[in-house]
C-alpha positions as semicolon CSV with decimal commas, in nm:
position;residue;x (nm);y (nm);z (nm)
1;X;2,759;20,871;13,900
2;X;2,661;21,121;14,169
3;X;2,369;21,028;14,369
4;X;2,314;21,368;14,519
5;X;1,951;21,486;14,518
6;X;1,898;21,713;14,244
7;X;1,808;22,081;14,390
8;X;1,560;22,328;14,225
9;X;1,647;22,698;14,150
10;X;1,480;22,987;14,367
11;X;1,496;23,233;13,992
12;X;1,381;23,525;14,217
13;X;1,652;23,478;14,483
14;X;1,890;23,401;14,247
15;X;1,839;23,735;14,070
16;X;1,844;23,939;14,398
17;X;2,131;23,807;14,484
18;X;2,315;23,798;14,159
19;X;2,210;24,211;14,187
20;X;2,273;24,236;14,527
21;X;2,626;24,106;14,496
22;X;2,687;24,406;14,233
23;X;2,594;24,614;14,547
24;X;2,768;24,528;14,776
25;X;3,101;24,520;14,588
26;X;3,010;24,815;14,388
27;X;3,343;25,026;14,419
28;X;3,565;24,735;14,411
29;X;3,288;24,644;14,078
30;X;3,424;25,028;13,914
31;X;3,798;24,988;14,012
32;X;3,794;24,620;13,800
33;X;3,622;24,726;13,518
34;X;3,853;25,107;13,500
35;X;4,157;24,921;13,548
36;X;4,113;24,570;13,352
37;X;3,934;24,749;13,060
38;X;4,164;25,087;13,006
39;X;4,361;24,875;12,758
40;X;4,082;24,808;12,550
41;X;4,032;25,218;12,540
42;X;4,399;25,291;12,522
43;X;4,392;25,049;12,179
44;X;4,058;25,183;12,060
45;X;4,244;25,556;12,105
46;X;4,573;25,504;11,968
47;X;4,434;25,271;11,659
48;X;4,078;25,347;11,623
49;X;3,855;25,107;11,408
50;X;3,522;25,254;11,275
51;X;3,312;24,929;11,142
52;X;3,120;24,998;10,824
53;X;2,937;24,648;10,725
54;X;3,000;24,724;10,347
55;X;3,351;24,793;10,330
56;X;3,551;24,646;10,700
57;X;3,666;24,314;10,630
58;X;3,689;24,072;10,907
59;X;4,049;24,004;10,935
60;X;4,080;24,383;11,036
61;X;3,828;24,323;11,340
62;X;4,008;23,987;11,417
63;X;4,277;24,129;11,611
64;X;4,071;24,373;11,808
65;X;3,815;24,100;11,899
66;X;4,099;23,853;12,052
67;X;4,220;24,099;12,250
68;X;3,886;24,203;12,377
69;X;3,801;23,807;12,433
70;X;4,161;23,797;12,648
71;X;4,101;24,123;12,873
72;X;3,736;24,016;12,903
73;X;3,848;23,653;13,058
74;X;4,075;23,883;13,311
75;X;3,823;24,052;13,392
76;X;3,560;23,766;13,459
77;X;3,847;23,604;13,629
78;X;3,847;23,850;13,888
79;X;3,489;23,923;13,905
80;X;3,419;23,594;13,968
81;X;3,650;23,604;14,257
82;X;3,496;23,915;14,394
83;X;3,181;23,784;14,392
84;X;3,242;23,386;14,508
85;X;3,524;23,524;14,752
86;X;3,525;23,905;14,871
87;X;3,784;24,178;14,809
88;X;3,975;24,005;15,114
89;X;4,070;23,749;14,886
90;X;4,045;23,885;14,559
91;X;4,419;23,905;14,445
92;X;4,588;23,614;14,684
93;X;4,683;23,382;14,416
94;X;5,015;23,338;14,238
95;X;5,144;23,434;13,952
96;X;5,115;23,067;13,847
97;X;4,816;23,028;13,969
98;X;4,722;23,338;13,805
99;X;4,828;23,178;13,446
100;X;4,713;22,843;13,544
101;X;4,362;22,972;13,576
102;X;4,398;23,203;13,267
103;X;4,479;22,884;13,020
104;X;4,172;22,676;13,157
105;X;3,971;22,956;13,148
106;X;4,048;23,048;12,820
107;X;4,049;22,696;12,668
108;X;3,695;22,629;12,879
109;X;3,557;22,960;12,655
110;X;3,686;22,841;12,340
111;X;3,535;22,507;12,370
112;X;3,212;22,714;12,463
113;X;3,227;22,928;12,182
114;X;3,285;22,608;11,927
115;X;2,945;22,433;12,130
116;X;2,768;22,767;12,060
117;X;2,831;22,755;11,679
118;X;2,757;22,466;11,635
119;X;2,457;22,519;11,792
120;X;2,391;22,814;11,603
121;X;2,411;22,657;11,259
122;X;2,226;22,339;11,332
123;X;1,920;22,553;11,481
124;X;2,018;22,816;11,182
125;X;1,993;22,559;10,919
126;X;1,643;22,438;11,068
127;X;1,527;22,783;11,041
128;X;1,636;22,798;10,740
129;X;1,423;22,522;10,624
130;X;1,085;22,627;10,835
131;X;1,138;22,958;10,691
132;X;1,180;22,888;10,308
133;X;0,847;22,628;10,335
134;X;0,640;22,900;10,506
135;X;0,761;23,133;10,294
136;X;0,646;22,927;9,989
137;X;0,311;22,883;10,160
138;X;0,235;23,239;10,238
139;X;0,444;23,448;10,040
140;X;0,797;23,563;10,130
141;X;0,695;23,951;10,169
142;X;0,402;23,875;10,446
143;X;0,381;24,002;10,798
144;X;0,313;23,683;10,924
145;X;0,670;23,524;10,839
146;X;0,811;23,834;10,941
147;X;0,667;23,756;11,300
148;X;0,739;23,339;11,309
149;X;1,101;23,463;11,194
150;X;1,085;23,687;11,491
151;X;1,015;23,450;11,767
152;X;1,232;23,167;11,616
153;X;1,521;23,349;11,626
154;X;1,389;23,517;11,999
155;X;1,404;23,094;12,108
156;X;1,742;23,077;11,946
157;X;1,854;23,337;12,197
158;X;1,685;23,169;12,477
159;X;1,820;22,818;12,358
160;X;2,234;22,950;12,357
161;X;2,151;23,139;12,695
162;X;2,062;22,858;12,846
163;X;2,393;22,677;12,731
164;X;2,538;22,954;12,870
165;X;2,421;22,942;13,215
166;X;2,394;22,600;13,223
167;X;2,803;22,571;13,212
168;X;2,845;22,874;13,486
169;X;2,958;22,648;13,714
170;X;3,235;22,497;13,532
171;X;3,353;22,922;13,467
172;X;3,340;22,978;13,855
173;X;3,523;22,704;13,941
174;X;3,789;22,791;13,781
175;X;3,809;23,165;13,871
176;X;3,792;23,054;14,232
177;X;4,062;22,769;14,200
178;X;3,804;22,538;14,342
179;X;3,761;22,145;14,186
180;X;3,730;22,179;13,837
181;X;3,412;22,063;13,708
182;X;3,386;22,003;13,376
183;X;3,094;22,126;13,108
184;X;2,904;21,743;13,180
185;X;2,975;21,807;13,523
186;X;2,785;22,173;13,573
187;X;2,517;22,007;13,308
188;X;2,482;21,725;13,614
189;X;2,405;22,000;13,876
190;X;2,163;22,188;13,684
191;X;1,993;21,937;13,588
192;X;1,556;22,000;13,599
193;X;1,638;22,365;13,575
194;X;1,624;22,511;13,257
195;X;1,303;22,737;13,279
196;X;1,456;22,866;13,604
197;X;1,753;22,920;13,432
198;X;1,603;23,128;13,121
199;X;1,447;23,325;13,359
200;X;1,756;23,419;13,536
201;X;1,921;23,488;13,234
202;X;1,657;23,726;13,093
203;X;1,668;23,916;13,453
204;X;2,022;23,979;13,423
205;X;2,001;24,023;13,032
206;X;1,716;24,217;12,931
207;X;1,739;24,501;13,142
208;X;2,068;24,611;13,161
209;X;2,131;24,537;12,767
210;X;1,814;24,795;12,761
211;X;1,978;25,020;13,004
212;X;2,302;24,987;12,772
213;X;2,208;25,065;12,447
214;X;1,997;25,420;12,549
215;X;2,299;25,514;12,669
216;X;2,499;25,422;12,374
217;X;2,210;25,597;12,213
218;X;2,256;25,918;12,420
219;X;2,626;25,927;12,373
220;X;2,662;25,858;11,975
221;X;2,343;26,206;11,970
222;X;2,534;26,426;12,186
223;X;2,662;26,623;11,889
224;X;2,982;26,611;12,005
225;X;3,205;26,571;11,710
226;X;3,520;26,525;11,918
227;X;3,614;26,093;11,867
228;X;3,828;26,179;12,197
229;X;3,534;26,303;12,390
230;X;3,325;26,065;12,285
231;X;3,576;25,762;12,381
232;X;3,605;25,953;12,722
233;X;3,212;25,947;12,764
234;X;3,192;25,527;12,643
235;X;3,459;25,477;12,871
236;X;3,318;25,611;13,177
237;X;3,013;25,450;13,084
238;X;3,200;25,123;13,052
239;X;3,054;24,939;13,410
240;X;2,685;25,049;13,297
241;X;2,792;24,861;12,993
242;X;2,944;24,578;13,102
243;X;2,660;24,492;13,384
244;X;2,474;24,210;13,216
245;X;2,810;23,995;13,201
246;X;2,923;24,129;13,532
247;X;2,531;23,985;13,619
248;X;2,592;23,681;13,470
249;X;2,889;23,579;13,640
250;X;2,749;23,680;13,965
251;X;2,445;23,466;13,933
252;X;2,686;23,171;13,819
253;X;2,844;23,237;14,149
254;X;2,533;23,203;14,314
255;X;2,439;22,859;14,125
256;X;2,726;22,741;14,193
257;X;2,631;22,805;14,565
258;X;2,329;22,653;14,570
259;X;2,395;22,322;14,339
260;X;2,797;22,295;14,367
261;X;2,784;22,035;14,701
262;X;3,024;22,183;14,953
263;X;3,253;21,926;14,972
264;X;3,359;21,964;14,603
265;X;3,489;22,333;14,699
266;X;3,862;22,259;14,790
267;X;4,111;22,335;14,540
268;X;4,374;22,134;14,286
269;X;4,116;21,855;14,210
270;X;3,949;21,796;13,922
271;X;3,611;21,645;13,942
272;X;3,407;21,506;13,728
273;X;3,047;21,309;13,680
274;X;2,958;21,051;13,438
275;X;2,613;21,127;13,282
């Protein structure tokens, strides 16, 4: 085990940072999202998919959503580059490398994903349960259980954020080609700070998600009937929309900063920490 003292979160300099890194690589910000994310339009264009709840099955969404999963790991490949190394260094890695960094990344979000659901229905099933007895108790119908629903599943959100952040470091690792440290290995380093943690995640969350959807708003009530223009318009958009991931990954950079010790920053090592 690592003895290394345990260090507590600054949220508030985090989450300047974590903005001010958008900043400061603004343009070079634009250029990944235009140039990573055009395939996603160009597939949208040529083979567009309208979802209707009632009637879209979800083998027809399949497809689209791996491919989406796949550019978006490109692009927080390179993002998290940008942001852990500069532009300098942003594309001096191999074509091996390149792929090498692609599969662990990929398998690392997979294994994420599978944590998350299973998250997800264990804390589903228990609200389940709390719902159906306080429904029997106050009646199904009542404002009251609409409100308890409410803030369970608002602690749900919190809960899977905080799984989230709490494995950036593992993410940013492996963008950078740094030693890979493993999901019990980032849960070592940010250790003691989860409420610092949910707070950084609701900074970079809540107000660019808010930001997002008016605009989505906006553009779906322009009256524009033209599906072309409107693509055109979401596309542009596209870095407004993307933001709270592109935050995200830039305060994991900065975590992984401040609770990553320096000497575990050289690449082609794997490290790990018994817990």
């Amino acid at each position: 085990m690592l003895e290394e003292k345990n260090k507590i979160l600054d949220p508030l300099e985090i989450i300047k940072r974590s903005y001010t890194n958008i900043l400061d690589h603004f343009k070079s910000y634009l250029v990944l999202c235009y140039v990573i994310l055009l395939p996603t339009f160009i597939y949208q264009y040529i083979s567009p998919l309208k979802i209707d709840p009632k009637t879209t099955q979800f083998i027809e969404v399949l497809p689209r959503l791996i491919f989406t999963l796949l550019i978006l790991i490109i692009l927080g490949i390179f993002l998290n580059r940008l942001f852990m190394l500069g532009k300098e260094h942003l594309f001096k890695l191999t074509t091996k490398s390149l792929l090498e960094i692609f599969s662990k990344y990929l398998l690392y979000t997979i294994a994420l994903s599978i944590v998350l659901l299973l998250a997800l229905l264990s804390i589903g099933l228990l609200i389940a349960l709390i719902l159906t007895v306080i429904n029997s108790s106050i009646g199904a119908k009542t404002l009251g259980s609409e409100i308890i629903s409410s803030v369970v599943w608002v602690l749900m959100a919190l809960f899977l954020s905080l799984v989230v952040f709490r494995t950036l470091p593992t993410f940013t690792s492996i963008a950078n080609g740094n030693h890979l440290i493993p999901m019990k290995s980032a849960y070592y380093y940010t250790r003691n700070n989860n409420k610092n943690l949910v707070i950084i995640a609701l900074a970079c969350f809540l107000p660019m998600t808010m930001i997002s959807a008016l605009l989505a708003y906006m553009v779906s009530n322009t009256g524009v009937e033209s599906n072309t223009i409107n693509s055109i318009i979401a596309f542009i958009l596209l870095p407004i929309s993307i933001l709270p991931y592109a935050l995200q990954l830039s305060a994991g950079v900065e975590i992984y900063k401040e609770l990553v010790p320096i000497e575990h920053n050289s690449p082609k090592q794997t490290l790990d920490v018994k817990v």
